[in-house]
N, C-alpha and C positions, 0 to 999 in steps of 0.2 A: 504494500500500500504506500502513495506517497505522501510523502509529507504536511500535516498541514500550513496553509497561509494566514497570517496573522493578517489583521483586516490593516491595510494601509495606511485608510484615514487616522484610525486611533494609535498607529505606531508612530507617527507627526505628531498627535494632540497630549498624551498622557506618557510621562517615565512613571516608573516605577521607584519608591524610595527604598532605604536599608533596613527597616523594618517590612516592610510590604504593602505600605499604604500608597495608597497610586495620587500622583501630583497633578495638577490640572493647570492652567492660565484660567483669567477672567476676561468675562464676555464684555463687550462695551470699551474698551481703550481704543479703537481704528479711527473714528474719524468723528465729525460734530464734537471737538473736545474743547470747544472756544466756552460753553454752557456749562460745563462741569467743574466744580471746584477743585481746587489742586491737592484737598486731603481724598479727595475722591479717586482723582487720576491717581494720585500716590498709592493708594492702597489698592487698587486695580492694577498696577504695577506688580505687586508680590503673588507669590504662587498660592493655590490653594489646595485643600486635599479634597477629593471625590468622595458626596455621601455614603454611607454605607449600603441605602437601599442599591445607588447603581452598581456598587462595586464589582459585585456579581456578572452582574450585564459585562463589563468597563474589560474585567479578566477573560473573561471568553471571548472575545474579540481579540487582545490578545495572547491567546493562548496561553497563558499562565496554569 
């Protein structure tokens, strides 16, 4: 049997940390950022971690 494929898009979007909680970006930093306050941008800036409901989902895609 071959191999499987780890879904693409989620091997771009999420690593993985050293305990095994999976790391995410925040949505909303690309563009219209003239309206947003700078504690806003700023903390939109730092990584976050994936709830635990999707985590499930987040690992089978890839392949964990």
């Amino acid at each position: 049997m071959p191999k499987t494929k780890t879904n693409s898009g989620a091997k771009k979007r999420f690593t993985i940390t050293g305990s095994g909680k999976i790391k995410r970006k925040h949505a909303f930093k690309r563009h219209i950022l003239t309206k947003k306050s700078n504690k806003r941008k700023r903390d939109l800036g730092y990584f976050g971690l994936v709830s635990s409901a999707d985590e499930k989902n987040i690992k089978h895609l890839l392949k964990i």
